[in-house]
Each structure stands twice: as structure tokens, then as C-alpha cells.
C-alpha positions as CSV (number, residue, x, y, z in Angstrom):
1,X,168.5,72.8,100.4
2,X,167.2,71.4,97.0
3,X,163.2,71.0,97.0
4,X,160.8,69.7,94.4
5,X,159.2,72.4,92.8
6,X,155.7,72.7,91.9
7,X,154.1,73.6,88.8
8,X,153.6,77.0,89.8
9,X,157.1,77.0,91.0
10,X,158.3,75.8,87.6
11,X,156.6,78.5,85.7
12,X,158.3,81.5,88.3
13,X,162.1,79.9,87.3
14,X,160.7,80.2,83.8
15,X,159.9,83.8,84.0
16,X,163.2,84.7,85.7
17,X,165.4,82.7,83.6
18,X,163.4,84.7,80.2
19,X,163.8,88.0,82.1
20,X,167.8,87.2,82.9
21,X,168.1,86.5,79.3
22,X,166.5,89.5,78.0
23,X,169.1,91.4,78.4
24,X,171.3,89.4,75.7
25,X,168.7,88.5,73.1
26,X,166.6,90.4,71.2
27,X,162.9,89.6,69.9
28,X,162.0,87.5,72.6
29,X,158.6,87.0,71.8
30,X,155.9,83.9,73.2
31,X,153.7,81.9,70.8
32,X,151.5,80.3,73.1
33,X,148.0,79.6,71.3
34,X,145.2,76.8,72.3
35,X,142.4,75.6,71.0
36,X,138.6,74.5,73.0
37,X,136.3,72.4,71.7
38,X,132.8,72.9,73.8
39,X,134.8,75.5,76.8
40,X,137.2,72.6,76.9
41,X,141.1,72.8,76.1
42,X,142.1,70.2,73.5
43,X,145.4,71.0,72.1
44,X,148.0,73.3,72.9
45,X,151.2,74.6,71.7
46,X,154.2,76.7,73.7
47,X,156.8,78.1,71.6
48,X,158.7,80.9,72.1
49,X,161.4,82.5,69.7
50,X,164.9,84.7,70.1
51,X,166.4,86.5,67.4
52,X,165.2,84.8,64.1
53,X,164.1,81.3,65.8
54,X,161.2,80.2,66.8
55,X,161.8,77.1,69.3
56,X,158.8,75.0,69.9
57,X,158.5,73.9,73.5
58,X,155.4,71.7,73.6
59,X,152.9,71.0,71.2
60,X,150.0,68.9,72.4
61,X,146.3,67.4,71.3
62,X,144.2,65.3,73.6
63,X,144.0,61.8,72.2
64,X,140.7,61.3,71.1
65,X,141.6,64.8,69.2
66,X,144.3,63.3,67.1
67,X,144.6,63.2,63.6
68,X,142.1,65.6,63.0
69,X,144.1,68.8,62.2
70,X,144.9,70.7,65.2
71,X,148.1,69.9,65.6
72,X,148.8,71.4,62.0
73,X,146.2,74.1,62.8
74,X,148.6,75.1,66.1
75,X,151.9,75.0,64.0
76,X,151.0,76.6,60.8
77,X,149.9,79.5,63.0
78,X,152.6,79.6,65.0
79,X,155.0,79.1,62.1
80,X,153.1,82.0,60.2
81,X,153.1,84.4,63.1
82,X,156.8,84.1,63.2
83,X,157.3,84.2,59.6
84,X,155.6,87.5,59.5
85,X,157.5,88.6,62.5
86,X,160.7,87.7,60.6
87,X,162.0,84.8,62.0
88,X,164.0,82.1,59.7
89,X,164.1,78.8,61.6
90,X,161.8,76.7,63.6
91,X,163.8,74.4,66.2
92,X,161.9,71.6,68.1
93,X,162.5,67.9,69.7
94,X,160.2,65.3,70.1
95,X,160.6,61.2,71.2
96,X,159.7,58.2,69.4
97,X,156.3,57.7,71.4
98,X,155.7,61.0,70.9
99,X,155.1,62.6,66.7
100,X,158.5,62.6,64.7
101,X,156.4,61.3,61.7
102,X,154.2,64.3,62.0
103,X,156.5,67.0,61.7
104,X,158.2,64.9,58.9
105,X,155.0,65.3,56.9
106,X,155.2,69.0,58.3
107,X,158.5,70.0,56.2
108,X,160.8,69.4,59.0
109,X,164.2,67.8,58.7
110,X,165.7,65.6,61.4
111,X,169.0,67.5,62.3
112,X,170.0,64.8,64.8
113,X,168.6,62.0,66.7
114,X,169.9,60.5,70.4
115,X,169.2,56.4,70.2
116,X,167.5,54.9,73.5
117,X,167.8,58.8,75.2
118,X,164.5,57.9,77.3
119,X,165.2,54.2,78.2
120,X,164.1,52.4,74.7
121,X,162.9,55.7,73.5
122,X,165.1,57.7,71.1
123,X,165.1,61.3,70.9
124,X,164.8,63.4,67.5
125,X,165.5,67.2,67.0
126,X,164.0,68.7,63.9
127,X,164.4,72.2,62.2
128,X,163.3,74.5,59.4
129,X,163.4,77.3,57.4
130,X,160.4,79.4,57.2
């Protein structure tokens, strides 16, 4: 029967579902990079990439952290890394309570964007060239 999975559980269907597809795409690589402040995590960013895209999963900075750089810090290296490993594009999505305006001021274009996808929340999906 269908259970709740955990987060551990979540991670395992993850790895399996990346090992299935393996076999079908080529320079499967992670970009997974943090950044601690004091031993503590602050921001994060999960991205991972398949032939010459590099999708961005998560990218995250604790609140009081905001607006202070690391969020560019996480995907100018992340967007470097990839450019040097000679990847093209850089796909991501993100809501309306979440950045959009940030990666705007990045360089990214808004390729399309779902009104009221998350209740009153739209969503936006950005790319771009590297």
C-alpha cells in the first residue's frame, strides 16, 4: 500500500530514480555546495545537471542571511563549475513568495510562468545560457 515517506526515504527514490536514468543520459553530474557561518549551515544550493544543463533543484539562505551575497555566491559557483564542465543552460523554478526578482537581477529570463499554481502563489520557470 501507499505510505508517507520520510526524508531519508525521499533521498533513497532520489538515488534510484538518478541511477535508472543513468543509463540514458550522459554527464550526470551533482552541484551540491553550502556555505557555514560559525560551524553553522546558512545557505545551500542542490543542482544537478544532464547533458549540457544544469537544473537547479533548491537554492536556499536562512533569513537573517538574506541579501548579503550568498545566494549569488552559491550560483555563480555553481553556474561556473558547470560552465567549465561544458554545460550551456541553467534551468530552475521558483514561486512568487519565494526569489523570481533575484535571478532576474541574476541574467535569467522567465521562460514561462503558471498564475495562482500554489493557491494565490504563481509559479515562474527561468533559464539561461552560460
Amino acid at each position: 500500500m501507499v505510505k508517507q515517506s520520510t526524508e531519508e526515504m525521499n533521498e533513497l527514490i532520489h538515488q534510484r530514480l538518478r541511477a535508472y536514468n543513468r543509463q540514458y543520459w550522459r554527464c550526470l553530474r551533482d552541484y551540491n555546495f553550502h556555505i557555514e557561518k560559525n560551524g553553522e549551515l546558512i545557505a545551500g544550493i542542490v543542482a544537478g545537471s544532464s547533458f549540457e544543463t544544469l537544473e537547479i533543484e533548491f537554492l536556499f539562505v536562512e533569513e537573517q542571511y538574506r541579501k548579503q551575497g550568498y545566494g549569488h555566491a552559491l550560483l555563480h559557483h555553481v553556474e561556473e563549475l558547470a560552465k567549465a564542465n561544458g554545460l550551456k543552460h541553467v534551468f530552475l523554478n521558483t514561486y512568487s513568495f519565494q526569489a523570481p526578482c533575484f535571478y532576474e537581477k541574476e541574467g535569467y529570463r522567465q521562460l514561462f510562468k503558471l498564475e495562482n499554481a500554489f493557491g494565490e502563489y504563481s509559479q515562474y520557470f527561468f533559464g539561461k545560457d552560460l
